[in-house]
C-alpha positions as CSV (number, residue, x, y, z in Angstrom):
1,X,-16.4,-7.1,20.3
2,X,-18.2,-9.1,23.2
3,X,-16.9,-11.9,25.2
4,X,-19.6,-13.9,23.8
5,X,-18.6,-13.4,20.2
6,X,-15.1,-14.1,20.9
7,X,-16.0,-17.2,22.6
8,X,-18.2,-18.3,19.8
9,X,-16.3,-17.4,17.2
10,X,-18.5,-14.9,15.7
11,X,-16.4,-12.8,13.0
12,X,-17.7,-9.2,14.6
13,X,-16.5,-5.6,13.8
14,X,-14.2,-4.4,16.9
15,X,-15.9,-0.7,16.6
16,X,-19.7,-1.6,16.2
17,X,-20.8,1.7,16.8
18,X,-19.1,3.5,13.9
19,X,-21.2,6.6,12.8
20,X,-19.7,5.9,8.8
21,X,-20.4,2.6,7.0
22,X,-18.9,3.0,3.6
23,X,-20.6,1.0,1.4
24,X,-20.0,-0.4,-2.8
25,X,-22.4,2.1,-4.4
26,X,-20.7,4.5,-2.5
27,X,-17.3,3.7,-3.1
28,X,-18.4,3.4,-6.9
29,X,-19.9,7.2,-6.7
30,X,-16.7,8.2,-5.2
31,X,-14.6,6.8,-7.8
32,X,-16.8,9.1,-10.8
33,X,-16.7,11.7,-9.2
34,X,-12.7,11.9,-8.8
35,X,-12.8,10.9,-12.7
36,X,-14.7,13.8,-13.4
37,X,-12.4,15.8,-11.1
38,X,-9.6,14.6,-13.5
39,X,-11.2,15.2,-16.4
40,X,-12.4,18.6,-15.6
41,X,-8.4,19.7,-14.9
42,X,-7.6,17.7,-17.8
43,X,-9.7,19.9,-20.3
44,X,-9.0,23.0,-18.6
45,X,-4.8,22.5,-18.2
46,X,-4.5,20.7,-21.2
47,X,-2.4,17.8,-19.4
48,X,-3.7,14.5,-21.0
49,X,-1.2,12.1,-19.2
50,X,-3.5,12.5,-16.1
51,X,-5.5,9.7,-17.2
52,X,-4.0,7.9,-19.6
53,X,-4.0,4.7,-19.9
54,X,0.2,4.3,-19.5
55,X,-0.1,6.8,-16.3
56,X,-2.8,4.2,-14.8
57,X,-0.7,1.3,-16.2
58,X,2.0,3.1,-14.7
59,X,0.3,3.6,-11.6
60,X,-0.9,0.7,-10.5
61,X,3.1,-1.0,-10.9
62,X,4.2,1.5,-8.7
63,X,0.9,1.2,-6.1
64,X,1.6,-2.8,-5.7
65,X,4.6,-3.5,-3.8
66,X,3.9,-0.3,-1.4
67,X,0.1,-1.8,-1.3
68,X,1.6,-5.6,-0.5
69,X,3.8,-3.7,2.4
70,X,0.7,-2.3,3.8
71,X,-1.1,-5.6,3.9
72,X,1.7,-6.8,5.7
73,X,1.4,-4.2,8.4
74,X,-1.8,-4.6,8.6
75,X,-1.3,-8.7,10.0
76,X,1.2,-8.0,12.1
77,X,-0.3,-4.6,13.6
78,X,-4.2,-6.1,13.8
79,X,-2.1,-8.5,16.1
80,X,-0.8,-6.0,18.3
81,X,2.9,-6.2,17.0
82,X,4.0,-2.8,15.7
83,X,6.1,-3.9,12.3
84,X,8.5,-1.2,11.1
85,X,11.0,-3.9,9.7
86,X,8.5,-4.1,6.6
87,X,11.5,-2.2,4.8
88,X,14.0,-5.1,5.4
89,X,11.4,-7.8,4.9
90,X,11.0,-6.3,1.9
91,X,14.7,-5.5,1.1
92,X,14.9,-9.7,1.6
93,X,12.1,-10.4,-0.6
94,X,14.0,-8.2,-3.8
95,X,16.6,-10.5,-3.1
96,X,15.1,-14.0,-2.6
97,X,13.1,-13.0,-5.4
98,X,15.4,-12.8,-7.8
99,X,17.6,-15.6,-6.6
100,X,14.5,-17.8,-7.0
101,X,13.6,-17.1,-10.3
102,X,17.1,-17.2,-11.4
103,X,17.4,-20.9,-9.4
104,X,14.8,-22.4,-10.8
105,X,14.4,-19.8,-14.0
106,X,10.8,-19.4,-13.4
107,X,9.4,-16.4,-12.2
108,X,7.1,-18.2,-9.9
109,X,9.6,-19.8,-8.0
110,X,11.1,-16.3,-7.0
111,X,7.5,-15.3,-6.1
112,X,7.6,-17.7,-3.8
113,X,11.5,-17.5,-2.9
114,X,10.5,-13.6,-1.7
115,X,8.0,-14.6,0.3
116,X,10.1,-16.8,2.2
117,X,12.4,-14.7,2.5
118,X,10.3,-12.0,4.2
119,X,8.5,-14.3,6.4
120,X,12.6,-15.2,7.4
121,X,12.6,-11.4,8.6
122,X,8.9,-11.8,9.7
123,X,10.2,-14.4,11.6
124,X,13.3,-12.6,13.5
125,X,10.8,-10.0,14.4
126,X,8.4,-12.8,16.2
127,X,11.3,-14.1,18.2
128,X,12.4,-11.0,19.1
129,X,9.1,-9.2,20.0
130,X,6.6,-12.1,20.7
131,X,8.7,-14.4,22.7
132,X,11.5,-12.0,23.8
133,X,9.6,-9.3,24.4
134,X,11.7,-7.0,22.8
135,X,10.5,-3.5,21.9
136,X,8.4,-3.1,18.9
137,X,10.6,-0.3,17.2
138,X,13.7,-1.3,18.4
139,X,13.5,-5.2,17.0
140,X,12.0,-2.9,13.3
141,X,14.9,-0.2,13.3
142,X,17.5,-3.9,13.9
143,X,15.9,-6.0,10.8
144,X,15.6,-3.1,8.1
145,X,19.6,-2.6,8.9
146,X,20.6,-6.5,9.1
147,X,17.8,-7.0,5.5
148,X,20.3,-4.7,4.2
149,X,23.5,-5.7,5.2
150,X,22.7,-9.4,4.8
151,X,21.5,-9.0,1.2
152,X,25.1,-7.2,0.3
153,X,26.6,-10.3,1.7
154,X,24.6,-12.6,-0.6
155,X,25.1,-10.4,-3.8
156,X,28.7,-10.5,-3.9
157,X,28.8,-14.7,-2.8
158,X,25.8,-15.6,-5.2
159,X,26.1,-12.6,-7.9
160,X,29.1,-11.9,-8.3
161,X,30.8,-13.3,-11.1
162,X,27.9,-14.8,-12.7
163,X,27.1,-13.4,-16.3
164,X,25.4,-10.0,-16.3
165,X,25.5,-9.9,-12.4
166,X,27.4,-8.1,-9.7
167,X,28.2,-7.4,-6.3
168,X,25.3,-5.5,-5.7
169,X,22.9,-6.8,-9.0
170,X,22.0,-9.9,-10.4
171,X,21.5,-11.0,-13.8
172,X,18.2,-10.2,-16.0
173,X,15.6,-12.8,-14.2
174,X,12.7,-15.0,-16.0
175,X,10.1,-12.0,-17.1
176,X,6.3,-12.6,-16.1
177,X,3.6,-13.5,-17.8
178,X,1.4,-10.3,-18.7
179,X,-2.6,-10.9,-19.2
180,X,-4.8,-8.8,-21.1
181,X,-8.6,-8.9,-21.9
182,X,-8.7,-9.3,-25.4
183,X,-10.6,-7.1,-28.3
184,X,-11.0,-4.0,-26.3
185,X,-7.3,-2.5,-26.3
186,X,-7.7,-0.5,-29.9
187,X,-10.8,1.0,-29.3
188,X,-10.3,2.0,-26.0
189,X,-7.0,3.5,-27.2
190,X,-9.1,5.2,-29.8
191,X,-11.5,6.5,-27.7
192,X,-8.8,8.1,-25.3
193,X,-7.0,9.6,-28.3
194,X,-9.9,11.7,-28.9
195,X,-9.9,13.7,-25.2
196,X,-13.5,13.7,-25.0
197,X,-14.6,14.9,-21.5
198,X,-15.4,12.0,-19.2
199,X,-15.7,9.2,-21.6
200,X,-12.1,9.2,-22.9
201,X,-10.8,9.5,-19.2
202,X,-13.0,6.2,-18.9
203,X,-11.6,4.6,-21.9
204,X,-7.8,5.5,-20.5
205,X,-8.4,4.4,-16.9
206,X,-9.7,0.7,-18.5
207,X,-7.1,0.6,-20.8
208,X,-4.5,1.0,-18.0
209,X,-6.5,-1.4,-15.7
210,X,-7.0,-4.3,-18.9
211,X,-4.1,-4.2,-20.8
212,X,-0.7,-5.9,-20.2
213,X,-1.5,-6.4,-17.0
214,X,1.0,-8.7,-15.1
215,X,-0.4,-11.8,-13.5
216,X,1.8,-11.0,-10.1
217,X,-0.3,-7.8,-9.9
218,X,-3.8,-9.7,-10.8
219,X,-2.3,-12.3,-7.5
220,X,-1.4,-8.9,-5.3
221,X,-5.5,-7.2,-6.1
222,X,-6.5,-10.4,-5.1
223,X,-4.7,-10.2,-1.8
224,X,-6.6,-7.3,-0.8
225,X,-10.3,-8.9,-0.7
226,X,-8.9,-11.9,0.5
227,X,-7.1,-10.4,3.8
228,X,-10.5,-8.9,4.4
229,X,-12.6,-12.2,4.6
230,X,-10.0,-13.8,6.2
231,X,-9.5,-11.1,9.2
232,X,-13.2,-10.1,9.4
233,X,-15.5,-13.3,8.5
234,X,-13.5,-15.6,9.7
235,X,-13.3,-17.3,13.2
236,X,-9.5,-17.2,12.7
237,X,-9.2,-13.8,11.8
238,X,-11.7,-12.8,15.2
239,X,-9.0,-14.7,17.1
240,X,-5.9,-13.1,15.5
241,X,-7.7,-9.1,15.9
242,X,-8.8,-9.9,19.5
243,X,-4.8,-10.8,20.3
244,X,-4.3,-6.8,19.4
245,X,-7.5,-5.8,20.6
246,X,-7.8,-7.2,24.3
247,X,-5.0,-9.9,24.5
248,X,-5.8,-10.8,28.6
249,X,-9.5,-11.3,27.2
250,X,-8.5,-13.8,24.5
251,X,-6.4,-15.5,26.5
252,X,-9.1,-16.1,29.4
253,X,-10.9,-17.7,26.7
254,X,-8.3,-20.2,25.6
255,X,-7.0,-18.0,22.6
256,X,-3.2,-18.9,22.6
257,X,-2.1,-15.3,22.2
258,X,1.8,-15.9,21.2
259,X,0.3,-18.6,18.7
260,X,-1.8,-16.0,16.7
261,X,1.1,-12.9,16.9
262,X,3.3,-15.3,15.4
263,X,1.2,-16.7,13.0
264,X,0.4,-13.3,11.9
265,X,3.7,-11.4,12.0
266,X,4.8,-14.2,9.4
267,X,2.2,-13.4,7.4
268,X,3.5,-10.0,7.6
269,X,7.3,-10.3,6.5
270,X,5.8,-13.0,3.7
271,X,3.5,-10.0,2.1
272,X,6.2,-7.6,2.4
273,X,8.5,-10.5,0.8
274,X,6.3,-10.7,-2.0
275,X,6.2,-6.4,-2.5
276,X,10.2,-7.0,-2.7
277,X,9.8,-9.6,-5.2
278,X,7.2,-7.5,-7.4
279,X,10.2,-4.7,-7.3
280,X,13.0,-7.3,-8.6
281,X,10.9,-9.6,-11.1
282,X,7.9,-8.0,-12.7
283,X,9.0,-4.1,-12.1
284,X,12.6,-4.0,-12.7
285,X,13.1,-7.7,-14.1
286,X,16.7,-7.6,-12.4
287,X,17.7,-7.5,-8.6
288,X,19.8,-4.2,-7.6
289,X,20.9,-3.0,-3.8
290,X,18.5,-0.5,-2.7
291,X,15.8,-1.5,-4.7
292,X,12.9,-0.7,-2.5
293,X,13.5,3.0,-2.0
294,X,12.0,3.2,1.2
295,X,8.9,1.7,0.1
296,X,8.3,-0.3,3.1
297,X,8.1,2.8,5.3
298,X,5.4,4.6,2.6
299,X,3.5,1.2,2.7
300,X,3.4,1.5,6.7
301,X,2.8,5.2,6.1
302,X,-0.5,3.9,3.6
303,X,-1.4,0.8,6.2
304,X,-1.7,4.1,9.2
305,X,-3.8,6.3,6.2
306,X,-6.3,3.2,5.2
307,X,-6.7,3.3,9.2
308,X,-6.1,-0.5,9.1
309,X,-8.5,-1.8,6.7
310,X,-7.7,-3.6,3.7
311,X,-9.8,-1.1,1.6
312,X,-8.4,1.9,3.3
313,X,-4.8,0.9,2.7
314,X,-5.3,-0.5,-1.0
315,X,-6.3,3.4,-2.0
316,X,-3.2,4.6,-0.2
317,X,-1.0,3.0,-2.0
318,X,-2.9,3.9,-5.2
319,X,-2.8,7.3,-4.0
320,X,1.1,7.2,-3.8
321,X,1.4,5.3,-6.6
322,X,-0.8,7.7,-9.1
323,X,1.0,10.2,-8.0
324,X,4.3,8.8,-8.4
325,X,3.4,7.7,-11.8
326,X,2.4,11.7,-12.5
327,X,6.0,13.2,-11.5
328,X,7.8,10.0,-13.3
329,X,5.4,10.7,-16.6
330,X,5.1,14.6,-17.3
331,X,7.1,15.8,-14.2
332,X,5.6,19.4,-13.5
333,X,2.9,19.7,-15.9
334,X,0.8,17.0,-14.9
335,X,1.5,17.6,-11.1
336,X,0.3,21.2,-12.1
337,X,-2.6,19.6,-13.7
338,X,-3.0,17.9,-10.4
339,X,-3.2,20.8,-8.3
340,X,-6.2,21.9,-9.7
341,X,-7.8,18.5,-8.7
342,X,-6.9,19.4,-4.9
343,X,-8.4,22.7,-4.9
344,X,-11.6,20.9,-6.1
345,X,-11.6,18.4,-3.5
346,X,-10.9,20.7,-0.8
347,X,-13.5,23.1,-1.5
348,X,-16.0,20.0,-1.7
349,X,-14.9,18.8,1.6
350,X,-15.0,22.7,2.8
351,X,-18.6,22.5,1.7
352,X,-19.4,19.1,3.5
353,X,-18.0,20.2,6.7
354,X,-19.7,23.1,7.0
355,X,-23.3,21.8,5.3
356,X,-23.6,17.9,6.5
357,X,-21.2,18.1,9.8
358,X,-21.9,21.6,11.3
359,X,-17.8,22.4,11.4
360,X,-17.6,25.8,10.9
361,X,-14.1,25.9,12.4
362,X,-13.2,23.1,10.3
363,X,-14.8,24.4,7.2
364,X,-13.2,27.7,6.9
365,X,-9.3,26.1,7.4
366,X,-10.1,24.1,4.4
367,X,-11.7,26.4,2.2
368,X,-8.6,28.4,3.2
369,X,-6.5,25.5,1.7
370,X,-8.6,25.6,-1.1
371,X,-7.9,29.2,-2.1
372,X,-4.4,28.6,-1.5
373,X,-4.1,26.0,-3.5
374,X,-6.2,27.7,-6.6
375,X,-3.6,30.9,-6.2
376,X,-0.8,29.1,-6.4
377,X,-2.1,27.0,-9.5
378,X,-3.4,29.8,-11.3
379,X,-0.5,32.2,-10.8
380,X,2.0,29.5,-11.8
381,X,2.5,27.5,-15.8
382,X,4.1,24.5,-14.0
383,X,5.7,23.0,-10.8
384,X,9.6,22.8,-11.0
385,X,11.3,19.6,-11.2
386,X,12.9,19.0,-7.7
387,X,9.3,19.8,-6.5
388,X,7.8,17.3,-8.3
389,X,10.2,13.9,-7.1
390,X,9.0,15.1,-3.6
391,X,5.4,15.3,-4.5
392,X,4.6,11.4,-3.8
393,X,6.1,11.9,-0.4
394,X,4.8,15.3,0.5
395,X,1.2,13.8,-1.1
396,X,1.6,10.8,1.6
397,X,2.2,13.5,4.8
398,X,-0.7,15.9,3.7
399,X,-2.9,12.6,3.7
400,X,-1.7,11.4,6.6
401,X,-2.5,15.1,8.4
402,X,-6.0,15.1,7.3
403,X,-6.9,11.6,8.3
404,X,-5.5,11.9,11.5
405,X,-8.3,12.7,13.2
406,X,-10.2,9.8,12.4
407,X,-7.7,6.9,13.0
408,X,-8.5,4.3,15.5
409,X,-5.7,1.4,15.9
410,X,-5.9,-1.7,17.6
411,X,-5.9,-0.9,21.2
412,X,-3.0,-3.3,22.1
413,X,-0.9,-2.1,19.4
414,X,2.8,-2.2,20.3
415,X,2.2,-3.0,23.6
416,X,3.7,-5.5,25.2
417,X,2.5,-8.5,26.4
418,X,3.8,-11.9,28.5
419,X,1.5,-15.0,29.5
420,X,-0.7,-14.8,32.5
421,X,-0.6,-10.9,33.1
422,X,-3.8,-9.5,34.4
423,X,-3.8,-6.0,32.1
């Protein structure tokens, strides 16, 4: 990003000279070939839930509110303001949420209650780290404790005592709308039923993607393409990355550099608001303490694996999300199903180190892993049970690992910054 651009409000790339440019077709190449992947382990282990259309379904509920936490670390951190406080924002969001919706008894209203109240932590975090100077983790670690404590507090004065609710639930909100695209859910539940190779894999993964589908989710896909134009072909979103890119430089070009970190770290608690609200309206249809599970922290963990990009993050949390769906579904046959898959994707990415990238080092450690991985699914029927709750989690650290060598955040990430400094 030049000087020049910034000053003429060019919507650039920060890292012009990247040696990948991922492109749709692509992307759309990548996506076949992990459904043949699927299907392949699918005919061979005999585990059908692996593409189903009520795993997918499945899936993609549990891939939303981690996949709205990640946009909203991807605001705040684009802006140079490390957010770890996503789990409270969202813990406020669950809670707003629900008290919206049951305030106004519209669903809506709650959607738009939980991102209020995330943008309320959102905005805590902005006083504290943007005008306070406070430090990054320290101002995070405080919110996720008070969006916890604070929420208690409001269950047992607003909750308590009302018909179905609690000191620590609410009563059964509004439910949400569900959309579906009409004429095509009985053949394509058809065509999966008969566990043809590929095409009923196909037919599951667009019945799971067309059918019942809530409208909160349809508004949370949407979110992803739109955080994209906005932060890369936009004038306003050059301005808000150059703040956690070069924050001196912006400001010697009249940028106002608290301005934009504030504006975005609001943006930040409200998407993580509205994750907590998905959790309380359209997943649960009922508030309850400790809703999120820690899903703030995976949705950071997804933000760090999609190297923050929009794209990147949005297959993160499908990632966790698929194969939270997997464990919830068929437990340990599906995740041994699913081991299969990895040994197949490691041995290709074995072969493309060593062929395409010259890694010979590189190569051999994960054709290693691919051997391993083969052994240990071969020699085994299925994957016991207190393995398998782990496997979303132990899925999101393995990730993590491997795409560690190719993450590049902003360069004034967490670092802080006051007026009129010269570095």
């Amino acid at each position: 990003m030049s000087v020049t651009d910034l000053a003429a409000g060019r919507p650039v790339e920060a890292s012009p000279n990247r040696r990948f440019k991922l492109t749709f077709p692509m992307l759309l190449l990548g996506v076949v070939a992990l459904i043949v992947l699927l299907s392949i382990a699918r005919v061979v282990t005999g585990a059908n839930d692996i593409t189903s259309g009520g795993t997918v379904s499945a899936a993609l509920g549990l891939a939303v509110p981690i996949g709205l936490a990640a946009l909203g670390g991807l605001w705040s951190e684009r802006a140079g303001v490390v957010n770890i406080g996503l789990e409270g924002m969202m813990i406020l969001g669950t809670w707003f949420g629900a008290w919206g919706a049951l305030q106004f008894h519209n669903p809506w209203a709650g959607v738009v209650a939980g991102a209020i109240g995330g943008a309320l932590g959102g905005a805590i975090h902005a006083v504290a780290t943007v005008t306070f100077g406070v430090d990054h983790i320290i101002s995070g670690v405080a919110i996720n404790i008070v969006g916890v404590g604070f929420t208690q507090y409001l269950s047992k004065l607003v909750f308590d005592g009302m018909p179905g609710g609690g000191a620590k639930q609410s009563p059964p909100v509004p439910p949400m709308s569900t959309l579906s695209i009409p004429g095509i859910g009985d053949p394509l539940r058809t065509l999966e039923a008969k566990h043809w190779f590929v095409l009923s894999d196909f037919a599951g993964l667009l019945r799971g993607l067309t059918q019942n589908v809530s409208a909160f989710t349809i508004l949370a896909i949407l979110l992803v393409p739109l955080t994209y134009y906005v932060l890369w072909r936009t004038a306003f979103g050059l301005r808000v990355r150059s703040v956690g890119e070069r924050p001196v430089a912006a400001e010697s070009l009249g940028v106002n550099v608290y301005l934009y970190k504030w504006i975005a770290v609001l943006f930040s608690g409200g998407l993580a608001g509205l994750g907590g609200a998905f959790l309380s309206i359209v997943a649960a249809g009922i508030y309850r303490d400790g809703q999120t599970g820690g899903r703030g922290y995976i949705g950071l963990a997804a933000m760090i694996f999609g190297n923050w990009r929009p794209g990147g993050l949005a297959g993160g949390a499908a990632l966790f999300g698929y194969t939270d769906a997997l464990q919830l579904r068929q437990g340990g046959t599906s995740v041994h199903a699913l081991l299969l898959v990895v040994a197949l994707l490691l041995a290709a990415v074995a072969i493309y180190q060593l062929v395409r990238q010259g890694r010979n080092k590189a190569a051999l450690i994960t054709g290693i892993g691919a051997v391993v991985v083969y052994v240990v699914f071969a020699v085994t029927d299925t994957v016991p049970e207190q393995f398998t709750s782990f496997t979303p989690y132990l899925t999101t650290l393995l990730v993590l690992s491997l795409a560690s060598q190719r993450l590049r955040p902003p360069a004034a990430d967490g670092i802080p910054y006051r007026r009129g400094q010269t570095t």
